[in-house]
C-alpha positions as CSV (number, residue, x, y, z in Angstrom):
1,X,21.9,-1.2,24.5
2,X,22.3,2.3,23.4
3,X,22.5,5.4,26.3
4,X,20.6,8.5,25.7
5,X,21.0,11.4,28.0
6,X,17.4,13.8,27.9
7,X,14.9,14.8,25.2
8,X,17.8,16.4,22.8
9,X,19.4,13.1,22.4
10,X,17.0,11.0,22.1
11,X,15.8,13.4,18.8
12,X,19.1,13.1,17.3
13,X,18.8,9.0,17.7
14,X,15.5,9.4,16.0
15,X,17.3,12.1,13.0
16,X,19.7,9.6,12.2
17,X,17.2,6.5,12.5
18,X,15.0,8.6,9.9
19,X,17.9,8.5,7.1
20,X,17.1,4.3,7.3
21,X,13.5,4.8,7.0
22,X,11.7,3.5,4.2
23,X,8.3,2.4,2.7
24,X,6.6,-0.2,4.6
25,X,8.6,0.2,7.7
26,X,7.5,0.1,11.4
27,X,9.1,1.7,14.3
28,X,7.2,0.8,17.7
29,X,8.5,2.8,20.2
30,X,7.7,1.1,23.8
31,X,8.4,2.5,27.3
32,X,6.9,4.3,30.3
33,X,5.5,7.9,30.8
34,X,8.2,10.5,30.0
35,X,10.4,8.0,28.8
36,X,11.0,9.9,25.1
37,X,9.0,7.9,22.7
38,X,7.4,11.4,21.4
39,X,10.7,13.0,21.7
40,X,12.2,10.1,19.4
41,X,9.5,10.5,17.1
42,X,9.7,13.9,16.6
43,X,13.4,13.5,15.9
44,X,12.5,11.0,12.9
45,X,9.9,13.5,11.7
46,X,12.5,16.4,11.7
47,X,15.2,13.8,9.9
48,X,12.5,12.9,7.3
49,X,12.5,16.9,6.9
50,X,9.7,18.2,8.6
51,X,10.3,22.3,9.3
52,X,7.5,22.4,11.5
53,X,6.2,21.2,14.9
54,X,5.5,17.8,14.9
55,X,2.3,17.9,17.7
56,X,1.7,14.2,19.7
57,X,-1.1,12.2,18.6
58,X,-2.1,11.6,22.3
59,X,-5.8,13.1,21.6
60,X,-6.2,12.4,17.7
61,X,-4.4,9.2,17.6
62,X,-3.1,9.6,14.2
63,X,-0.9,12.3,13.0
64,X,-0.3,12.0,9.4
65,X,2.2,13.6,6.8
66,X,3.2,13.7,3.3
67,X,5.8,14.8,0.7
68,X,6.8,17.7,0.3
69,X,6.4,18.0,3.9
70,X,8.8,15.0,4.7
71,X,10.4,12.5,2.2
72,X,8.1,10.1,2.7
73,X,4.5,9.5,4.0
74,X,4.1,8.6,7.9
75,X,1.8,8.3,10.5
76,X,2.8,9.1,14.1
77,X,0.3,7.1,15.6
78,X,-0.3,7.2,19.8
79,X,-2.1,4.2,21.0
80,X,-2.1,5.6,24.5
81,X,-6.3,6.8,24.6
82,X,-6.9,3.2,22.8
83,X,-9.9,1.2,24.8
84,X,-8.9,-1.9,23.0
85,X,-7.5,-3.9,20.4
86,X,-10.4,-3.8,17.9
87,X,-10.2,0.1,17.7
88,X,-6.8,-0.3,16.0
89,X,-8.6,-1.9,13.2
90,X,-10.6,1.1,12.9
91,X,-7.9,3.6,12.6
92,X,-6.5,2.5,9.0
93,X,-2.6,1.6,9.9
94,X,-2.7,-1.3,7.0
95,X,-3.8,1.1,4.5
96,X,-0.8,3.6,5.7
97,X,1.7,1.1,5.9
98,X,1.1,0.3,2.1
99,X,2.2,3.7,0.9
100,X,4.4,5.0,3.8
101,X,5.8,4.4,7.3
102,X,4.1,3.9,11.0
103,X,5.5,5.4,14.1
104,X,3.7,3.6,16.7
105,X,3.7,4.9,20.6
106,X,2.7,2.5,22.9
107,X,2.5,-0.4,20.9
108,X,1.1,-2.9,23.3
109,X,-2.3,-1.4,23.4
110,X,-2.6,-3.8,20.1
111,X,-2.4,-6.7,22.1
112,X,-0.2,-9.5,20.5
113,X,-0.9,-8.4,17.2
114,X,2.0,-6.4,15.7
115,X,3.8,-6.5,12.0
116,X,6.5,-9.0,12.5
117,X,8.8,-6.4,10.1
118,X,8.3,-4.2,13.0
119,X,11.4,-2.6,14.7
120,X,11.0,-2.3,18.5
121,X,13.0,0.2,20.6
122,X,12.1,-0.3,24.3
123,X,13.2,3.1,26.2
124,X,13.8,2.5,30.0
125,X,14.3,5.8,32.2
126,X,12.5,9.0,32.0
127,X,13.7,12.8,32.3
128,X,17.2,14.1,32.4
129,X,18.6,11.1,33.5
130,X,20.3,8.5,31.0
131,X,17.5,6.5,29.4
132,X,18.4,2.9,28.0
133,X,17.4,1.8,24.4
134,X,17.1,-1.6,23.6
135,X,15.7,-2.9,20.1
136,X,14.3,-6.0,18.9
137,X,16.1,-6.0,15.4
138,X,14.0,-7.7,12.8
139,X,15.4,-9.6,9.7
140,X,14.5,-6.7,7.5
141,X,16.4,-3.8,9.4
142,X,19.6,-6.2,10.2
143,X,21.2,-4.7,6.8
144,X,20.6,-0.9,7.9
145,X,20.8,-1.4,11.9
146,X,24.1,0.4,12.5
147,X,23.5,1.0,15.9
């Protein structure tokens, strides 16, 4: 279990977590309402080198970017607004995956479906207070996990 104190460490988390990040990867980033997934995410953005603001994909549900904008392509992806499972189908996350990386919000709007490759962070705790990080290490993050 890793202890994070507001949104500003929870971005640096996510900066050093992008420097692990590579094709084909999954980050699935689980937890309550103001818990930081988005402020994680952005901090993996901003470590994979993007200058700019990194908007949440609450209302689009798929942010996407691409080199030279960060060192490799991503989708921030916020499953929040999803009705239901089939609409994940719909929104092209295999085709990403093939080329680049998936930051996924709110990963249990897809139901028991989820790439078993998939690293899951579950964030307990919301606000300024300490939030507690958990993650579900798979086999092909064990050899970068340092956390």
């Amino acid at each position: 279990m890793i202890e994070l104190t507001g949104d500003a460490a929870m971005a640096g988390f996510g900066r050093a977590l992008a420097r692990q990040l590579r094709v084909g990867d999954v980050i699935a980033l689980r937890g309550d309402l103001g818990a930081g997934k988005t402020a994680l995410a952005r901090g993996i953005l901003h470590g994979l080198g993007l200058a700019g603001e990194a908007p949440s994909p609450t209302f689009t549900l798929v942010q996407s970017y691409a080199p030279p904008e960060v060192r490799l392509p991503v989708s921030h992806v916020d499953l929040y607004r999803l009705a239901d499972t089939q609409e994940a189908e719909e929104l092209g996350l295999d085709e990403a995956l093939a080329t680049g990386a998936l930051l996924i919000e709110w990963p249990e709007r897809l139901g028991g479906w989820l790439w078993p490759q998939a690293l899951i962070l579950d964030i307990e705790g919301a606000g300024s207070a300490a939030r507690r990080l958990t993650a579900q290490v798979p086999d092909a993050w064990k050899p970068r996990w340092t956390a």
